[in-house]
C-alpha positions in Angstrom: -38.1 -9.8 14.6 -34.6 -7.9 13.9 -32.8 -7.0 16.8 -29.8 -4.7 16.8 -27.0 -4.8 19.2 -23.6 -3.6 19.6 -23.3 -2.6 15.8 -24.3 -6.1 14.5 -27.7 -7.4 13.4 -29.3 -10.4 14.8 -32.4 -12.4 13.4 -34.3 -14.3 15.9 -35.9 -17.5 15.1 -37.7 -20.3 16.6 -36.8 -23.5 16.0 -39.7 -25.1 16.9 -41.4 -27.1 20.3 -39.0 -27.9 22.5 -36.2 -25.8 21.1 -35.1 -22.2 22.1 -34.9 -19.5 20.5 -31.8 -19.0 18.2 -29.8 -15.5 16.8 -29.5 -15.8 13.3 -26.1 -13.4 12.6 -27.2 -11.5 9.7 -24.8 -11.0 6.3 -22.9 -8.5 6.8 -19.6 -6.4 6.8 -17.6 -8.4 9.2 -14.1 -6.4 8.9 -11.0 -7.1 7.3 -8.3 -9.4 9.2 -7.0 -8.2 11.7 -9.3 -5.7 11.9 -13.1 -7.6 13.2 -16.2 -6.5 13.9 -18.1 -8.9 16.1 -19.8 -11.1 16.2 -16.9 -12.2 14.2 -13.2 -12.8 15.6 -9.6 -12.4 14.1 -8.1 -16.0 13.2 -4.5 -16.4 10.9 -3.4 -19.4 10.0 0.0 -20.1 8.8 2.2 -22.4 6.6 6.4 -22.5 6.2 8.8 -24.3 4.1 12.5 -24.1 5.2 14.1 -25.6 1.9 17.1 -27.6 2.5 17.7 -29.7 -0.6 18.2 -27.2 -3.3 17.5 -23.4 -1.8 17.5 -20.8 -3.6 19.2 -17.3 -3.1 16.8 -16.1 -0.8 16.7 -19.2 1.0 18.8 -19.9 4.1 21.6 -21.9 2.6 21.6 -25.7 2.8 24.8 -26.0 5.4 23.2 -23.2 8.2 22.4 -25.1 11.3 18.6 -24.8 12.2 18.9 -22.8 15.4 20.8 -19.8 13.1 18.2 -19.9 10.4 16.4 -17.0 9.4 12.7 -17.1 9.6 12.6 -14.4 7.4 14.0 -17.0 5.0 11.6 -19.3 5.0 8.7 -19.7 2.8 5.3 -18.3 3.5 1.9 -18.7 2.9 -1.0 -16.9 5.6 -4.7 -16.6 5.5 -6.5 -14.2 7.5 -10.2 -14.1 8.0 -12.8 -12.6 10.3 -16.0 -15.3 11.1 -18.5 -15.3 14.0 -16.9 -18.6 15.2 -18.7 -19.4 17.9 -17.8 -19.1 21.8 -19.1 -22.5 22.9 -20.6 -25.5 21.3 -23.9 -25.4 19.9 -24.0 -22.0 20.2 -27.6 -21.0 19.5 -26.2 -16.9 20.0 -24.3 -17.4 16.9 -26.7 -19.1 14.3 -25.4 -18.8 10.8 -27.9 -19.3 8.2 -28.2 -18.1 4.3 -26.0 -16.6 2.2 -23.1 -14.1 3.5 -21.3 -12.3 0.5 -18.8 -9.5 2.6 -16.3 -12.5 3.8 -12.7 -11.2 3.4 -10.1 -13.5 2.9 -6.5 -11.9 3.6 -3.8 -14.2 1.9 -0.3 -13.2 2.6 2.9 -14.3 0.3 6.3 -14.0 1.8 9.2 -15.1 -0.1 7.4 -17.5 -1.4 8.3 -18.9 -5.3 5.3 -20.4 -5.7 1.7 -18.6 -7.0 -1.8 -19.2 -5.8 -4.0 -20.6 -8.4 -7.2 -20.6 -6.1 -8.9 -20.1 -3.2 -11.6 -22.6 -1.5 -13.9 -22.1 1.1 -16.8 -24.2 2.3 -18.6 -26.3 5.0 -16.7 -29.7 5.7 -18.5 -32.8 5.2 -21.7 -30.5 4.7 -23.4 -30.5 1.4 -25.3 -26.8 0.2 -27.8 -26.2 -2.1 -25.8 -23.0 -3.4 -22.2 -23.3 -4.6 -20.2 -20.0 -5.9 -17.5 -19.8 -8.3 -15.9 -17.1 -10.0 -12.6 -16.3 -11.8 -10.6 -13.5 -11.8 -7.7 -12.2 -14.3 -7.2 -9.1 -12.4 -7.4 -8.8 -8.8 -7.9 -4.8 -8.5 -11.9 -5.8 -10.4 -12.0 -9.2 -8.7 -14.9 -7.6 -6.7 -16.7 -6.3 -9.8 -16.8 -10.1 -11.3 -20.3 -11.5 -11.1 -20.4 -14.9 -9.4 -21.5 -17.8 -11.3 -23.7 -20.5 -9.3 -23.1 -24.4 -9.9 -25.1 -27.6 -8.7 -21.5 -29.4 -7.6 -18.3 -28.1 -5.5 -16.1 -26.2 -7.0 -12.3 -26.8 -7.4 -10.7 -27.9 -4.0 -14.1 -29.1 -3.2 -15.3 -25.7 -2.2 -19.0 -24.7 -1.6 -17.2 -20.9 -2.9 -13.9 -20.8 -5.0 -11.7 -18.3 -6.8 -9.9 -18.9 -9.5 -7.0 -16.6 -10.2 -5.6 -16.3 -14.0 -2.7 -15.3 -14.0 -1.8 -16.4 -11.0 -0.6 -14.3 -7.9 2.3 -14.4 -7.5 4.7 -11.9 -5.3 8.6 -11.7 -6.1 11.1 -13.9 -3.5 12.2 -11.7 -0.7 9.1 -9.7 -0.5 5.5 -9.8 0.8 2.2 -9.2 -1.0 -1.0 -9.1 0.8 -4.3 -10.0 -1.0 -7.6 -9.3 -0.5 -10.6 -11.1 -1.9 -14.1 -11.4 -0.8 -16.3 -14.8 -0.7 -19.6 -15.5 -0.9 -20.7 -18.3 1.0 -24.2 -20.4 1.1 -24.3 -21.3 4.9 -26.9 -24.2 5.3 -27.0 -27.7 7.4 -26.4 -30.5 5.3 -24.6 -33.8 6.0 -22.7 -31.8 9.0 -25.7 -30.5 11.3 -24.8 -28.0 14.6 -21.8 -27.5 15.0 -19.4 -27.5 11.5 -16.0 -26.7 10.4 -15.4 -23.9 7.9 -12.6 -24.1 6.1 -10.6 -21.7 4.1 -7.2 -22.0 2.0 -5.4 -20.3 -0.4 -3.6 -23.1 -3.1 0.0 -22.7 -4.1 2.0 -24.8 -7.1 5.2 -25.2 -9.1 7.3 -24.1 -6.1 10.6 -23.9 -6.7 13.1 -26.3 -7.2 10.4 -29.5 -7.7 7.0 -28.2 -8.5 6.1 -28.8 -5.2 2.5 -27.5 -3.4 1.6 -26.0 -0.7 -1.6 -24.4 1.7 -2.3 -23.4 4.4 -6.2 -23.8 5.7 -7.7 -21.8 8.9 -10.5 -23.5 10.0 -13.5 -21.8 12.4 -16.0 -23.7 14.3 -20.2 -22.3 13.2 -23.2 -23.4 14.4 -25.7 -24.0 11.5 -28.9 -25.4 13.5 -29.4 -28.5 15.0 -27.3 -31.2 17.0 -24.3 -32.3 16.7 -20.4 -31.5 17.0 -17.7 -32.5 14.5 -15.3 -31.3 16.9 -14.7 -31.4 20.6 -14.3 -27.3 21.2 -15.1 -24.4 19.1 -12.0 -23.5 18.8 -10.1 -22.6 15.5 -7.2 -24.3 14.0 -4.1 -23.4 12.2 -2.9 -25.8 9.3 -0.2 -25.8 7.2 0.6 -28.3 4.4 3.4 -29.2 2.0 4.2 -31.6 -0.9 5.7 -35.1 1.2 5.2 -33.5 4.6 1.2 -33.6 4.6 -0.5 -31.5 7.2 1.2 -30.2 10.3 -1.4 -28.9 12.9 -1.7 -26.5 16.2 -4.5 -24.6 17.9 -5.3 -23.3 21.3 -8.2 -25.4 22.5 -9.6 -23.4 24.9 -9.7 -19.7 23.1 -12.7 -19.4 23.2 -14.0 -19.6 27.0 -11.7 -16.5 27.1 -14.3 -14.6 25.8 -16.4 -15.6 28.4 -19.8 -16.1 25.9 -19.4 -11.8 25.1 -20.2 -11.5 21.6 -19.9 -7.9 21.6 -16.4 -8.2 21.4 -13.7 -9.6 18.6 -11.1 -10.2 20.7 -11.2 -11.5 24.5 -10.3 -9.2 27.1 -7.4 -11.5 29.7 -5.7 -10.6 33.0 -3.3 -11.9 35.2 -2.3 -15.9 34.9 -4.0 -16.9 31.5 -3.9 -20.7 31.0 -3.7 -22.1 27.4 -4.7 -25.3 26.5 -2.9 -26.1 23.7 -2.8 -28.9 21.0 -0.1 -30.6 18.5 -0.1 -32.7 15.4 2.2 -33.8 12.9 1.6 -35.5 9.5 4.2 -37.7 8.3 7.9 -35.9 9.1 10.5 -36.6 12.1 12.4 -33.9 13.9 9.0 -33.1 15.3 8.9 -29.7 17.7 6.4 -27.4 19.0 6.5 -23.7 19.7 4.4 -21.1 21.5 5.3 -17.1 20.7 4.0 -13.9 22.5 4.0 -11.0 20.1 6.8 -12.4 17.2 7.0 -11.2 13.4 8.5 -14.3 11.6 8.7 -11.8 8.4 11.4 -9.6 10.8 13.2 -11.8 12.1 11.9 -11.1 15.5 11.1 -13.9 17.7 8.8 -12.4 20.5 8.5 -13.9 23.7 9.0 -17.5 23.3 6.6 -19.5 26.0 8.0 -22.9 25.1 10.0 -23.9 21.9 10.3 -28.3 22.9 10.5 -31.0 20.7 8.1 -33.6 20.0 4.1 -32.9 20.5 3.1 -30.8 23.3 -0.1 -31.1 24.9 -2.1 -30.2 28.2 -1.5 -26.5 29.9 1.0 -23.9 30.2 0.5 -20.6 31.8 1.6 -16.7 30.9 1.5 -14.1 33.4 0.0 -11.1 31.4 1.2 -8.4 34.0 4.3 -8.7 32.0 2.7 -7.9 28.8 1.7 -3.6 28.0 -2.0 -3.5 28.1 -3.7 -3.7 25.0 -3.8 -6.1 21.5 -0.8 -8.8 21.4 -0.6 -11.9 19.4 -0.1 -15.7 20.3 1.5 -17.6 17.1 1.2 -21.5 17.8 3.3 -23.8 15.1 3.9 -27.7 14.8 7.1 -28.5 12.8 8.5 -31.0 10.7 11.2 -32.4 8.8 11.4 -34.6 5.5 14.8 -35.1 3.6 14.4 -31.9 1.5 13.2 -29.4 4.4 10.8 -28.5 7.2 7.1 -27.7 7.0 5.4 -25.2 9.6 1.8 -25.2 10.3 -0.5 -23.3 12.7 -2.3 -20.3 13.8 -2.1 -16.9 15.2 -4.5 -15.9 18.1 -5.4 -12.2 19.0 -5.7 -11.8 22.9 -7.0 -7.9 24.9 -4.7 -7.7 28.3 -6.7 -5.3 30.2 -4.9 -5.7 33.6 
């Protein structure tokens, strides 16, 4: 039977003796980041390059020590999406099953040289029956394209791909936002339960060496079955760059803060909250971590910084939100890295309700 609650449509299904009954979410219009509709939540991810070796104008300059560097400065890459990740693992609630077609991927340029040839989304280590390509030489009719179904991934080693020709591209010292929507065949394969979705947007030929760069946001679904390919449900910021590999943060425990509601996009906190947060680095040195309240990188405006330490930091920390206004504020987590040219910046923005 169809059951419809809070806004959202749910499809209940039995999943046989000795199983219980599961809540198939429905395809549907799930909002555009940061603006959800749950089920589904609001999740950024976020990449930076701070080039040292051979900036450009609207770089910081090479001889500027790294505590008067400008953020603004530094180059940018953010993806944006809204899924029904779900609260807990194996979270029958959130079954996700069939083919959803309204997912909106919000990439975000900022001073960035490079141009995003694709776009990649799919189930890791999962196989579907269903893959989607299409390609797209004007992104004001992307939408209107038709997409074209193959029998093997697509580039990246997407189950759904986008192929942008010419590529974007938005001018250094400015940001462009872009909006595209995937189509996704969401179906158990090698990966059973619970499965990673990942989604990046692909940069090349970045200034001065060609370099690449991504960043990938990755959401934790339930697609049937047991199994876990990761610990928590939470989702994970990434941010890669050409001889600095990934660079890695997330809050680990997210989503108990929505307390199993899946009415709601974003979780509704008071008083002490306690984040369990989580660090890794790929290959650099001059490792640090940092935890923001509230800050806009693209401004120049640092927010309220919970800890800003060097090397990985793991385990618990702790904000009082009576100090925070009521209302919608943001928690940017980043892992950083230095090589001999620069320093990469990956991780993830999380959206938190303070309703004290």
């Amino acid at each position: 039977m169809i059951m419809r609650d809070f806004g959202w449509l749910l499809l209940l299904l039995w999943l046989g003796p000795g199983s219980v009954w599961a809540f198939v979410v429905q395809n549907q219009d799930f909002g555009t980041y940061p603006n959800c509709l749950p089920p589904a939540i609001p999740v950024e991810s976020q990449s930076w390059w701070d080039e040292k070796a051979a900036p450009l104008p609207s770089d910081n300059a090479a001889d500027v020590p790294d505590a008067q560097r400008l953020v603004s400065k530094f180059r940018h890459v953010h993806m944006g999406m809204c899924i029904p990740n779900e609260r807990k693992l194996q979270d029958t609630a959130l079954t996700m099953a069939g083919v959803y077609d309204q997912l909106k991927a919000v990439m975000v340029l900022h001073n960035n040289p490079g141009v995003i040839g694709w776009n990649a989304m799919g189930i890791w280590n999962g196989s579907t029956s269903i893959i989607f390509q299409k390609t797209c030489v004007d992104l004001a009719t992307c939408g209107n394209v038709p997409w074209i179904q193959r029998a093997s991934t697509c580039v990246g080693g997407g189950h759904s791909c986008i192929t942008y020709k010419p590529p974007l591209s938005c001018a250094v010292g400015t940001t462009c936002r872009y909006v595209v929507t995937m189509k996704l065949h969401m179906a158990p394969g090698s990966c059973t339960g619970d499965c990673e979705m990942r989604m990046r947007p692909n940069l090349s030929s970045i200034s001065p060496r060609g370099d690449r760069q991504f960043t990938t946001l990755n959401f934790q679904v339930y697609l049937g079955g047991s199994g876990s390919y990761r610990s928590s449900p939470a989702p994970i910021g990434r941010g890669w760059y050409t001889g600095s590999e990934y660079v890695n943060a997330n809050i680990k425990n997210y989503m108990t803060w929505f307390a199993g509601r899946t009415d709601i996009a974003v979780p509704v906190v008071k008083g002490v909250l306690s984040i369990v947060v989580g660090h890794a680095q790929g290959s650099g040195t001059g490792v640090r971590s940092h935890l923001a309240v509230d800050p806009d990188g693209h401004m120049d405006m640092p927010g309220t910084t919970v800890y800003d330490v060097a090397g990985l930091k793991s385990g618990t920390v702790s904000i009082d939100t009576t100090t925070l206004s009521n209302g919608l504020h943001r928690l940017r987590i980043l892992t950083e890295e230095a090589n001999s040219v620069g320093r990469s910046f990956g991780g993830a923005v999380y959206w938190i309700n303070v309703g004290n």
